[in-house]
N, C-alpha and C positions, 0 to 999 in steps of 0.2 A: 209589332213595330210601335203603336203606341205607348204600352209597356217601357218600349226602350229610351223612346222621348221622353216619359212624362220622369220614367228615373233619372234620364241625365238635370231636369229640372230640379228635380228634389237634390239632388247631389250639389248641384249649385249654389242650392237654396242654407244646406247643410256648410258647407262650407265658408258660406259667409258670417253664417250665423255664429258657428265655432271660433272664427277670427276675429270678429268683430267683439260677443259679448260672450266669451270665455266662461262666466264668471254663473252664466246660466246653466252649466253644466257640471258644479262643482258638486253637487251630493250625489248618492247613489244612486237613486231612482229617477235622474233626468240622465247622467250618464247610463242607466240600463235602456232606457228608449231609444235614446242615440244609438244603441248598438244594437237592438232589436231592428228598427226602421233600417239601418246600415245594412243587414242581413238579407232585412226583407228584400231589398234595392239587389245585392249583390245573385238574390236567387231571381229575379228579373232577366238580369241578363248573365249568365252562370260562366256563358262562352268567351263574355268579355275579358279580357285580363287586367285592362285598363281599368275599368271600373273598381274592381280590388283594391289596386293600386293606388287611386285616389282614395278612398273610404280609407286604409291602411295608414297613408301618408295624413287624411287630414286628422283621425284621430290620434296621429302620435306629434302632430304639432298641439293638440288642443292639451294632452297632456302635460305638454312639456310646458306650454306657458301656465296651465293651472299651480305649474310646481313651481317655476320661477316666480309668480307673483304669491305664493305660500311665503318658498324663500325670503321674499321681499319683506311680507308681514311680518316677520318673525324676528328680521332684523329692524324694523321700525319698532317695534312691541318692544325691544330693549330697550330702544333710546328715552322709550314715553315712561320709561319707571324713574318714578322722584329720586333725585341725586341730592345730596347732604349743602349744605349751604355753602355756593362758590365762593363767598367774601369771605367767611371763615378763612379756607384754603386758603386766600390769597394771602390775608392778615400774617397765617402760620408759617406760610414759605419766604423762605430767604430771600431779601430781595434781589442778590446775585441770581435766581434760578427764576425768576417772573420776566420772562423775556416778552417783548413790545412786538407787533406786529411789524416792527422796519426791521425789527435784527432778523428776523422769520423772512422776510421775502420785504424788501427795497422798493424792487419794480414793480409800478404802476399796472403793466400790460400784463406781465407774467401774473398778478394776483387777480386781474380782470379772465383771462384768460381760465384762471382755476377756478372760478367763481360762475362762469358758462359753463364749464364742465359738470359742476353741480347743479346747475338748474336743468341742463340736459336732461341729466339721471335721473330728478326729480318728472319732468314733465314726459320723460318715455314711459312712465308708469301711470299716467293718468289715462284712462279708458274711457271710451262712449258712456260704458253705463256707471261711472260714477258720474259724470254731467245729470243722465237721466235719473239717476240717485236723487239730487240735488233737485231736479224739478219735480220731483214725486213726494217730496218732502213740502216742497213750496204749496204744492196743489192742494197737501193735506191739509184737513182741519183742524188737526190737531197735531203738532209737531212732534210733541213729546211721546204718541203713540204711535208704534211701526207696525208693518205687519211681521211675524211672526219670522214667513220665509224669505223675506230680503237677508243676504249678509251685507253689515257694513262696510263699505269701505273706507280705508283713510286717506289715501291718496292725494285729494284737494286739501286736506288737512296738513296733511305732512310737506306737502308743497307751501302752505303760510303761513306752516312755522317756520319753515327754513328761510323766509322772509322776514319774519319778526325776529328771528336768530340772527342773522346777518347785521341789523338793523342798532340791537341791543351790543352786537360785537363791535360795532364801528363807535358806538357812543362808549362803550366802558372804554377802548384804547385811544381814545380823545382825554377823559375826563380822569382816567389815571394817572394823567402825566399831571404833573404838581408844576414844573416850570412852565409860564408863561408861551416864553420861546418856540419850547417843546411843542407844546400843546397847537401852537402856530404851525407847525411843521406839520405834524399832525393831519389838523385840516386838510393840508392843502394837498396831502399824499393822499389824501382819500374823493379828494374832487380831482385828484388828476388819473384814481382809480373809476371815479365816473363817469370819468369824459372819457376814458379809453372801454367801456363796459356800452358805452352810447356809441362807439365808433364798432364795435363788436357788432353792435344790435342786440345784448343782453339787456332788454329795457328794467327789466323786474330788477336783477341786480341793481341797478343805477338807481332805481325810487328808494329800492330800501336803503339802501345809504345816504342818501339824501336824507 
């Protein structure tokens, strides 16, 4: 009876732990304990079928997010490779084919709108232990020295960049426009894409454009 107690505790404990920081179970030999202890647990109570069943279930959720946040990396690692000089580009392309952010999308709400759906994306993927990243770095004495078994994450990273990107994209479709007028119009699409990003509650969008 104790045995069965102290397993259902350790399953709980397992469980959160797997949820929570993922990211502690990504090499071999911390995924081979987890499924040693899993075993151990599961010949505890043998007669349970329940207990299978969660052990089963939570280690095919802990998978499935190791591989979705793989996936994630792997498309963020393309974007971080150096790209050829965009003013070049711009210089070379016909100005018939350099289209302005108002011929792309007009409205105010609808580019606010797309623009939470990106920071969404961006902040589903930030985890507990990149925060605890970030303070273990702080606490260090030495920044530029890690330990060995941390793996990096980018996450916080790649969330300000997409902030400094946003930022850079509202200033060059200001500052490319050569008439005055324009450039007037401009503005004021872009504070009236602020003011609808502040009525969202998308606060991060709205600073960076600012």
């Amino acid at each position: 009876a104790k045995l069965k107690s102290f397993a259902a505790k350790i399953i709980q404990l397992l469980k959160e732990w797997t949820e929570t920081f993922p990211y502690d179970f990504q090499d071999e030999k911390s995924m081979k304990e987890l499924k040693e202890i899993a075993h151990r647990i599961t010949q505890c109570d043998e007669e349970n079928g329940t207990v299978k069943k969660i052990i089963s279930q939570m280690t095919q959720n802990l998978l499935m997010a190791l591989s979705a946040r793989s996936q994630y990396q792997e498309i963020r690692e393309k974007f971080r490779q150096p790209v050829t000089d965009k003013g070049t580009i711009l210089k070379t392309k016909p100005q018939s084919s350099q289209k302005d952010i108002l011929s792309v999308c007009c409205d105010p709400l609808i580019l606010a709108q797309q623009l939470t759906y990106v920071e969404l994306e961006r902040v589903s993927n930030i985890y507990p232990e990149d925060l605890m990243q970030i303070v273990s770095h702080m606490d260090s004495l030495d920044n530029h020295k890690c330990r060995g078994d941390v793996t990096k994450t980018y996450n916080l990273e790649a969330y300000d960049n997409w902030f400094n990107c946003l930022s850079m994209l509202v200033a060059t479709e200001i500052c490319r426009v050569v008439k005055k007028k324009q450039r007037t119009r401009m503005v004021e699409f872009f504070i009236d894409v602020a003011r609808e990003c502040f009525n969202i509650g998308n606060f991060n969008s709205m600073m960076a454009i600012i």
